[in-house]
PAZAPA-4460 file (N, C-alpha, C; in steps of 0.05 Angstrom, whole numbers, plus 32768, in hexadecimal, padded with zeros to 4 digits):
% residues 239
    n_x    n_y    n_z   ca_x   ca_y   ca_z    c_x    c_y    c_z   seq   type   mol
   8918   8601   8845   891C   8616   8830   8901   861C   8823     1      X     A
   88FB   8637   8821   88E0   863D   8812   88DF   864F   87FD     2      X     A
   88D0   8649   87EB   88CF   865C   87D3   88B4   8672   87DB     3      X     A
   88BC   868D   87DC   88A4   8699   87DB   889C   86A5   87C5     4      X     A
   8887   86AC   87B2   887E   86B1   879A   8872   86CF   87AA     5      X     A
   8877   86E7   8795   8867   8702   879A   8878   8702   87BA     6      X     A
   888C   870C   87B6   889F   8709   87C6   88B0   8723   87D3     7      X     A
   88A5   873A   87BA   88B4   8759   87B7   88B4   8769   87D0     8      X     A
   8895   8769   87D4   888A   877A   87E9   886E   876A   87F7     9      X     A
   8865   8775   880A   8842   876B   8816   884C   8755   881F    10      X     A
   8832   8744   8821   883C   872C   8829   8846   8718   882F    11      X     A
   8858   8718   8807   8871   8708   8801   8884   870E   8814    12      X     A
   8887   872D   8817   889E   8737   881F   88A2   8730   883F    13      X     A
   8891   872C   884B   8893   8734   886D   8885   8708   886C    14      X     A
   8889   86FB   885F   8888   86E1   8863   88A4   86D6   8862    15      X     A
   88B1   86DD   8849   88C8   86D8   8853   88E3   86DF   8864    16      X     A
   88DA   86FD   886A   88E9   8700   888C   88DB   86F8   88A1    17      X     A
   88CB   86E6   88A1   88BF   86DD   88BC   88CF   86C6   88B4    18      X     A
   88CB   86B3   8899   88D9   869C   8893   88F5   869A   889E    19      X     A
   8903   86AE   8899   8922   86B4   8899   8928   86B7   88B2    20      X     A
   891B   86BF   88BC   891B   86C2   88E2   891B   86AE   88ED    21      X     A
   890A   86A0   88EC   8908   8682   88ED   8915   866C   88EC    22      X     A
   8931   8675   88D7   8941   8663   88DA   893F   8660   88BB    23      X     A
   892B   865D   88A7   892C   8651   888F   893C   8661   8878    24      X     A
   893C   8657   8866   894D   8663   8846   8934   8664   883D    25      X     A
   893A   8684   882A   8921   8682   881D   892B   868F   8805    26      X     A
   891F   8688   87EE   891A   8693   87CF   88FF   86A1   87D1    27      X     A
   890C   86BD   87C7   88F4   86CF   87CA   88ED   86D1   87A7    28      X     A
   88D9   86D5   879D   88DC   86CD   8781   88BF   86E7   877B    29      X     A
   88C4   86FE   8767   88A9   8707   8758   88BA   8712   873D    30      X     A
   88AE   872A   8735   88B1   8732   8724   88BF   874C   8725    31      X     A
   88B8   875A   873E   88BF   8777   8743   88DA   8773   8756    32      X     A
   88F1   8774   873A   8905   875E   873F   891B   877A   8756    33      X     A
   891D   8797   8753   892B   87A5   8762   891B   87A9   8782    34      X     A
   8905   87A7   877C   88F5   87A5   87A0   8902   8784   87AE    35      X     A
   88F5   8770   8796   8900   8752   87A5   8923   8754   87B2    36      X     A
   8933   8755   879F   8949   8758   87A6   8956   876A   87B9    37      X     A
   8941   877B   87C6   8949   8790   87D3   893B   8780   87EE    38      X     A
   892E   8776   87F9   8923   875D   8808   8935   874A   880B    39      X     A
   893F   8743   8801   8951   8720   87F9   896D   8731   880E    40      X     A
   8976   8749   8803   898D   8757   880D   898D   8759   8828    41      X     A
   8975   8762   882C   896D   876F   8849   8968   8756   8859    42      X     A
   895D   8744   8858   895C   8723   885F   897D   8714   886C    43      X     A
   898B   871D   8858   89A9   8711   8854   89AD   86F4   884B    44      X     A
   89BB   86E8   8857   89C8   86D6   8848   89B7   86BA   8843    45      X     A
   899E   86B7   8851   898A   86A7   8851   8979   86AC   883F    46      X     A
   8978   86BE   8832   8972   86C2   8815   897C   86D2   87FB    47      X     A
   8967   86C1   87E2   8973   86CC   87C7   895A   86CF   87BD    48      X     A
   895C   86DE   87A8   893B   86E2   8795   8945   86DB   8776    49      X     A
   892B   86D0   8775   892C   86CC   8754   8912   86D8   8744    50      X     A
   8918   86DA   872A   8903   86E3   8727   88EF   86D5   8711    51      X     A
   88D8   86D9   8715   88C2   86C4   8711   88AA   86C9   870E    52      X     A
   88A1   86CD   86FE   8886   86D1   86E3   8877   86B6   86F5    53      X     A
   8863   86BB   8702   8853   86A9   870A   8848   8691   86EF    54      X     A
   8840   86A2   86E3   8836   8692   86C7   8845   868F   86B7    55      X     A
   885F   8680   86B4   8872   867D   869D   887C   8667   86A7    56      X     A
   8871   8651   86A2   8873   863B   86A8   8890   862B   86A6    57      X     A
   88A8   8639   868C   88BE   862C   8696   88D3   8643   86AA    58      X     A
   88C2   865A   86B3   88D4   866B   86C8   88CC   865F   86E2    59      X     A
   88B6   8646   86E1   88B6   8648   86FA   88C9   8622   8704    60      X     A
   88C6   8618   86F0   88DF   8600   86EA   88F8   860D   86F7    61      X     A
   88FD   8624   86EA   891E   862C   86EE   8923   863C   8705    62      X     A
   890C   8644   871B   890E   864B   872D   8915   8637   8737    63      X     A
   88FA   861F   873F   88F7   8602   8754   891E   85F9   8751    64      X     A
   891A   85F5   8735   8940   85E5   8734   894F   8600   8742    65      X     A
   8951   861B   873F   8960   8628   8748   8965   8630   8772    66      X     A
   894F   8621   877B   894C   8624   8793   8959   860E   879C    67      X     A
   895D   85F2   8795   895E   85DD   8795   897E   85DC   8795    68      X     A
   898D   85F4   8780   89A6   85EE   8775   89B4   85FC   8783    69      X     A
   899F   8614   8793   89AF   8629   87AA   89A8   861F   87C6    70      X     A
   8995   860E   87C6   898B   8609   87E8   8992   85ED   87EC    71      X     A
   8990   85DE   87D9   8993   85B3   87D4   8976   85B1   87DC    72      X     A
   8962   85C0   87E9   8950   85B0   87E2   8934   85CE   87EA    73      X     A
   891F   85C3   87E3   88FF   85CF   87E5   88F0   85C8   87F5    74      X     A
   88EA   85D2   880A   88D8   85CB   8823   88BC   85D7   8821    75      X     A
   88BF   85EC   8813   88A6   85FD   8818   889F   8614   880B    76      X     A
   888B   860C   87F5   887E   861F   87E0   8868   8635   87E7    77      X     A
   886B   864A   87E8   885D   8663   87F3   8850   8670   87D8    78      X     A
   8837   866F   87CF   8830   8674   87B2   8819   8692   87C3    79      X     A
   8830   86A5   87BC   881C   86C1   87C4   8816   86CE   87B3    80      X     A
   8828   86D4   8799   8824   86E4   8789   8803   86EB   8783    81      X     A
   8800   86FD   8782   87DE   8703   8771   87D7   871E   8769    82      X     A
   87C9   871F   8756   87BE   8743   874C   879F   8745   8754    83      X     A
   879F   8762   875B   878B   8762   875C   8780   8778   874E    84      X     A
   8760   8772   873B   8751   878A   872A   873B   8785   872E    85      X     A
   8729   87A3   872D   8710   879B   873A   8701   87AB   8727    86      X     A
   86E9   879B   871A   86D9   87A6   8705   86BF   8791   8703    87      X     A
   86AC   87A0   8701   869B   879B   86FE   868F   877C   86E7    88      X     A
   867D   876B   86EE   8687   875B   86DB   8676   8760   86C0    89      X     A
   866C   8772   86BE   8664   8779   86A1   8679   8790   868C    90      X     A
   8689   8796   86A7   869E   87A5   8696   86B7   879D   8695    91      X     A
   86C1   8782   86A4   86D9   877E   86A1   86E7   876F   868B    92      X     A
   86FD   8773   8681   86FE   8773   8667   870C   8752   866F    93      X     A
   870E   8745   8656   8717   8727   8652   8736   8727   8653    94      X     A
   873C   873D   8652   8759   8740   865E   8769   8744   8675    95      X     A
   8754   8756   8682   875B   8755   869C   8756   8735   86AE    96      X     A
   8744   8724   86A2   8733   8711   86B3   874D   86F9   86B2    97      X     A
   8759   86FB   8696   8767   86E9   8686   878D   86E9   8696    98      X     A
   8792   8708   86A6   87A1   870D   86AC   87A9   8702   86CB    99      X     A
   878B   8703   86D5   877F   8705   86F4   8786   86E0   86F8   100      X     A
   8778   86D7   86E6   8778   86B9   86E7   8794   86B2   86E4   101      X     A
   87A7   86BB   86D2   87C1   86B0   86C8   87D6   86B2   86E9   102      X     A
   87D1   86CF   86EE   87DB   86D0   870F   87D8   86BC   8721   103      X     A
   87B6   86BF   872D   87AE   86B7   8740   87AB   8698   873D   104      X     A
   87A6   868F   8729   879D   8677   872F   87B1   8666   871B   105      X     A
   87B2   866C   8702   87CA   8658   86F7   87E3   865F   86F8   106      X     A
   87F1   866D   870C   8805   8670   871E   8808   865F   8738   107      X     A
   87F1   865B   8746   87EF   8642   875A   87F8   862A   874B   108      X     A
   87E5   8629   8737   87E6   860B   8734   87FD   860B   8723   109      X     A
   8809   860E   8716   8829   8617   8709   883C   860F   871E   110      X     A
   883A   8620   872F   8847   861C   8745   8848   8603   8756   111      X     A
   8832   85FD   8764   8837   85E2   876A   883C   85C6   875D   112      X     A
   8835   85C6   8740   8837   85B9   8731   8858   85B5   8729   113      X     A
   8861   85C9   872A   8881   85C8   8725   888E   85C8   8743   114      X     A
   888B   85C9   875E   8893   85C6   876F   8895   85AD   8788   115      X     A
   887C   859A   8771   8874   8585   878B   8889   8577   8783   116      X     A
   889A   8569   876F   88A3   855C   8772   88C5   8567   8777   117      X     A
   88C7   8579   877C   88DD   8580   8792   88DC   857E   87AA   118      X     A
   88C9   8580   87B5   88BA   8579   87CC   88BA   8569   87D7   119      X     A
   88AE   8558   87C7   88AD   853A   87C7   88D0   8528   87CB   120      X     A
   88DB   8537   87BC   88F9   8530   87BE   8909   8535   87D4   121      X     A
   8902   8543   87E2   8906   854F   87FC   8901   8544   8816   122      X     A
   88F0   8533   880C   88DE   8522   8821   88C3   8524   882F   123      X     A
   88BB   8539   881D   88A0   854B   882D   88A5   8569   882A   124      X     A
   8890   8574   8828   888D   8599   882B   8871   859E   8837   125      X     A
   886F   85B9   8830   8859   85C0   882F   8856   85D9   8819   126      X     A
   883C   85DB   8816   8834   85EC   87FC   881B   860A   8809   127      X     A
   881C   861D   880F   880B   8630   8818   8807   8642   87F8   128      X     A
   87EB   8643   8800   87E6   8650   87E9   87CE   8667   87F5   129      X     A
   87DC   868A   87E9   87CA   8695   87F7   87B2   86A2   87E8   130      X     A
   87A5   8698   87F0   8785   8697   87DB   877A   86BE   87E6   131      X     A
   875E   86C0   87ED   874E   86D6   87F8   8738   86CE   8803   132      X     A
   8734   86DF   8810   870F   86D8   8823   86FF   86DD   880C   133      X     A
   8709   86E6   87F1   86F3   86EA   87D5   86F0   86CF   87D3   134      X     A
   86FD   86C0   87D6   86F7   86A2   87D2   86E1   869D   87DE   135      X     A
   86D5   86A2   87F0   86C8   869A   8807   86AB   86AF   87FF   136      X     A
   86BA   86CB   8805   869E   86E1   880B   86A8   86F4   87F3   137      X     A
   86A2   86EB   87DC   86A8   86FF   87CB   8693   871E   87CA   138      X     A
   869B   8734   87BB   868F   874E   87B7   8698   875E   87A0   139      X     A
   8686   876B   8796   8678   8779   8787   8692   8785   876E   140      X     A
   869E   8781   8759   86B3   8786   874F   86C9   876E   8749   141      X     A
   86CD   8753   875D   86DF   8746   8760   86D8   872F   874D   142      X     A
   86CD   8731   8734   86C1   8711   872A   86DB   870D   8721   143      X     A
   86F2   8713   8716   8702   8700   870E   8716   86F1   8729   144      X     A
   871F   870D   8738   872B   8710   8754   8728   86F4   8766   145      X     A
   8700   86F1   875F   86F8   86DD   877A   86F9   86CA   876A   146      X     A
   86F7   86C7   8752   86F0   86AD   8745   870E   86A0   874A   147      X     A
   8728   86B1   8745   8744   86A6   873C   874A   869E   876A   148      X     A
   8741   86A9   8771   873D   86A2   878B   8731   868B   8796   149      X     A
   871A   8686   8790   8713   866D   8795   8715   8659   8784   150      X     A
   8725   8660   876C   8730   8644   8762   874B   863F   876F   151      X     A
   875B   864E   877C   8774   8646   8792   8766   863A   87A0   152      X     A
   8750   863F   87AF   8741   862D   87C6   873F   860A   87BF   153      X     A
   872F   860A   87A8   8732   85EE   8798   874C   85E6   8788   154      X     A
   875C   85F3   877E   8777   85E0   877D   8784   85DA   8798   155      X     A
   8789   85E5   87B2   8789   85DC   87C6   877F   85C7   87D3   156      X     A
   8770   85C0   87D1   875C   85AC   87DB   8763   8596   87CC   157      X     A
   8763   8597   87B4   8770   857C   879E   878A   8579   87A1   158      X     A
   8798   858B   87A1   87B6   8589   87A6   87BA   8577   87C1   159      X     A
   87B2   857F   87D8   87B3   8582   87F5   87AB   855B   87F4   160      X     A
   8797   854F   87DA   878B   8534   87E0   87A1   8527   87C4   161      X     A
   87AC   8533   87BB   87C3   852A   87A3   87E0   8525   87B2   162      X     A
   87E4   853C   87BA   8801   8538   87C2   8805   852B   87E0   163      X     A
   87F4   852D   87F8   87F5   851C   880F   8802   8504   880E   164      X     A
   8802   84F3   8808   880C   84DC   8800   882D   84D4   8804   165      X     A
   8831   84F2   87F1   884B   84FC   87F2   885E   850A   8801   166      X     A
   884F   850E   881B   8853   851F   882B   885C   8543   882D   167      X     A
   883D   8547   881E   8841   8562   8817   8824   856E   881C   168      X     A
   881C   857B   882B   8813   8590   8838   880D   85A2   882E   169      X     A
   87F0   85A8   8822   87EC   85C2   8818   87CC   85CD   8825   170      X     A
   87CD   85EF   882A   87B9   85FB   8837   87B7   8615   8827   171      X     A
   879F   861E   882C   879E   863D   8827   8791   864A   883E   172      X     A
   87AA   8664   8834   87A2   867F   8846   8789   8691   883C   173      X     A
   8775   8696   8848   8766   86AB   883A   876E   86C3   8850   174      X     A
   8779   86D7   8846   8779   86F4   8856   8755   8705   8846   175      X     A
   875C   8716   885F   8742   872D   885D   8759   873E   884E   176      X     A
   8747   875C   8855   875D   877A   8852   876C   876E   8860   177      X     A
   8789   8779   8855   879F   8776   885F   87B1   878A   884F   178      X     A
   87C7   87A1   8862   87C8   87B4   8858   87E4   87B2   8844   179      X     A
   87DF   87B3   882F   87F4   87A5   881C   87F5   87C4   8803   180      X     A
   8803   87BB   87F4   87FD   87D3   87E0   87E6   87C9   87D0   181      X     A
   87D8   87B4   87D2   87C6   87B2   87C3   87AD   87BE   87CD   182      X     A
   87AF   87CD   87E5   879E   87DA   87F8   879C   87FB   87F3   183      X     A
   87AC   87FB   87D6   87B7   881B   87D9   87A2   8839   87D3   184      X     A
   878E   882D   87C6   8774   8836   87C8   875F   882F   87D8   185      X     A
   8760   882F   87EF   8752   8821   87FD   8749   8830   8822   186      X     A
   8742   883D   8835   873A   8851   883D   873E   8832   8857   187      X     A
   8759   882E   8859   8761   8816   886C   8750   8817   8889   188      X     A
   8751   8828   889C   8748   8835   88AE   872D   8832   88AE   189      X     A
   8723   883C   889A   8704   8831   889B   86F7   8818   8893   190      X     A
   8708   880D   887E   8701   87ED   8886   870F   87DC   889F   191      X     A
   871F   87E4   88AD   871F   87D8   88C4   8705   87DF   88DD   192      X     A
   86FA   87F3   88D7   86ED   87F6   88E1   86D4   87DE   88E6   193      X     A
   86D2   87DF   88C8   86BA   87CE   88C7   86C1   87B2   88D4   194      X     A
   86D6   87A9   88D9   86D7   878D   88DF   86D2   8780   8900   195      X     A
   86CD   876D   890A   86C6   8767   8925   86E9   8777   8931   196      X     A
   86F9   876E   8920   8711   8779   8936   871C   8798   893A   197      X     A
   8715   87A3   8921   8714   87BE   8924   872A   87C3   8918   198      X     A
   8738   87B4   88FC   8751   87BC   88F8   8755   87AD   88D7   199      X     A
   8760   87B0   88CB   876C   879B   88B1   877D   8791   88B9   200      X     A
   8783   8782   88AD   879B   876E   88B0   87BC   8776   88AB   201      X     A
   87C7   8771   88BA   87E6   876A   88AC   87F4   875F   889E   202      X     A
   880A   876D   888F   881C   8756   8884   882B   8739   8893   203      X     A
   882B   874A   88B2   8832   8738   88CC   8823   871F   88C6   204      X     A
   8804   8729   88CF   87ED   8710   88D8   87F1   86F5   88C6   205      X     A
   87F2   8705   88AA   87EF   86F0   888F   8803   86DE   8894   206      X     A
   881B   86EA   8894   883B   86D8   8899   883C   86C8   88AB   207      X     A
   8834   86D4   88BD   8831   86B7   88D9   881D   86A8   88DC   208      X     A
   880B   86AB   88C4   87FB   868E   88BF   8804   8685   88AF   209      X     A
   8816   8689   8896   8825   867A   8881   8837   866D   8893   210      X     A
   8848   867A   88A1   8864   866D   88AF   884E   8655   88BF   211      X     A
   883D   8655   88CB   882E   8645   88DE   8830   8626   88C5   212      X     A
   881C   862B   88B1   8816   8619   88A4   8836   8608   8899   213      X     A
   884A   861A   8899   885E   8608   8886   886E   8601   889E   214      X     A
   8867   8601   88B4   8870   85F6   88C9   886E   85DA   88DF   215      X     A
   8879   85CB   88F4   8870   85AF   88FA   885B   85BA   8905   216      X     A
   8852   85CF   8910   8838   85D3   892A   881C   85D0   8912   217      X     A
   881F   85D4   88FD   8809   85CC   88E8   880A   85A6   88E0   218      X     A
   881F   8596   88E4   881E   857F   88DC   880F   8575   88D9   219      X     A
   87F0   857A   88DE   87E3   8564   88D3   87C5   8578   88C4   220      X     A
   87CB   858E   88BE   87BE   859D   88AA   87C8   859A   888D   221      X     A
   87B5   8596   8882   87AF   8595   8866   879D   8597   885B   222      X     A
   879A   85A7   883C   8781   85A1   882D   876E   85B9   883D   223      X     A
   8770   85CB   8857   8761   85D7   8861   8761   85FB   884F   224      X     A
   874E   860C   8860   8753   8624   8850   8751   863B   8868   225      X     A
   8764   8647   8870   8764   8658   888F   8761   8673   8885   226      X     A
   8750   867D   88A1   8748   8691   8895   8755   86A4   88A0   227      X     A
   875B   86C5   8898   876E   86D3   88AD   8764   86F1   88A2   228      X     A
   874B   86F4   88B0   8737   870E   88A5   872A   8724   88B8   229      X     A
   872F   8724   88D2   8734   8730   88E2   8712   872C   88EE   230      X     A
   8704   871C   88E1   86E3   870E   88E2   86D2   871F   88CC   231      X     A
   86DB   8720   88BC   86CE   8724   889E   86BD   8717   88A2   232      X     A
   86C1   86F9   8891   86A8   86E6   8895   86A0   86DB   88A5   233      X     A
   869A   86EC   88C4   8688   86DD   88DB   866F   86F1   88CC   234      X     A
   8670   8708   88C1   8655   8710   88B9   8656   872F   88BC   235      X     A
   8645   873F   88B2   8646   8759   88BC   8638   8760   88DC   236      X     A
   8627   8750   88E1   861F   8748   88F4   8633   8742   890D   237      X     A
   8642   8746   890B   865E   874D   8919   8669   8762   891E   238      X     A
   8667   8778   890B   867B   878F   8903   8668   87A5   8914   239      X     A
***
């Protein structure tokens, strides 16, 4: 059984019909509660959505117990939700940065923090958390974006050497472009161009490296950070 976070549409959305295909139950869980539920429907009876304020720390209590009370148990935490704003860092305001962080990064850790020991109850999970190649190769506009990005990279890594023990499994995804609505200003076509493969990414690609990771053929990954960017960071020297 898996909880997916940012669940409505994009990524969330096409992770857990790969999930559901698969065989698993999934809780699709955001905010953009007539898109989610319109997903969950189309899914059928292997899923339900809830809805869930990444940063509201007892919505995300009453999700974990609510998955638990509809599934009996939590196998697998999918932390996708994220915003993205892009401003310069002498003009971006302390609100936007304050908003960016509350998403991206204390939404992970919210999340796993209230999920391991369901997990753990379970007998083991796994935890994917989908970070960005900003983590990695940040650019020009993204200081809050990459910063709240590569701090998923490092709660991963601690998590991944915290919870092992316990038999719980945590990795991050970094995607490149990937054509999402968060792409919606964005001249798609010609940044695929630029890349070694000649294309952006899918909602597909991303999903079947999440389903990969919360699966046995990953069993002895952890703590790692995969990359799924179509060769972004092999260099431009590529492109």
């Amino acid at each position: 059984m898996a909880l997916i976070t940012g669940a409505a549409r994009g990524q969330g959305a096409e992770a857990a019909r790969r999930f559901a295909a698969e065989g698993a139950q999934v809780m699709l869980a955001d905010v953009l509660d007539d898109l989610g539920r319109a997903v969950a429907d189309e899914i059928g009876q292997a899923a339900a959505y809830a809805h869930l304020d990444v940063t509201d720390e007892d919505a995300w209590a009453k999700t974990v117990a609510e998955c638990v009370a509809r599934f009996g148990k939590l196998d697998a935490l999918v932390n996708n939700a994220g915003i993205y704003r892009v401003a310069p860092l002498t003009e971006i305001t302390l609100e936007d940065y304050l908003a960016i962080t509350a998403v991206n990064e204390v939404g992970v850790f919210l999340g796993m923090r209230t999920a391991a020991p369901a997990l753990a109850e379970a007998g083991g999970g796994t935890i994917v958390n989908v970070s960005s190649t900003a983590a990695m190769l940040p650019f020009p506009g993204a200081t809050a974006y990459a910063a709240s990005k590569a701090a998923v990279l490092g709660l991963t890594k601690v998590a991944a050497g915290e919870l092992g023990p316990l038999g719980i499994r945590v990795n991050s995804v970094h995607p490149g472009a990937v054509d999402t609505p968060m792409m919606a200003d964005v001249d798609t076509e010609a940044a695929g161009q630029s890349l070694p493969l000649r294309r952006i990414g899918t909602t597909g690609d991303i999903a079947a490296m999440v389903l990969f990771l919360t699966c046995g053929e990953s069993a002895f990954c952890t703590g790692a950070a995969f990359v799924a960017d179509g060769g972004l960071c092999a260099g431009p020297v590529f492109s």
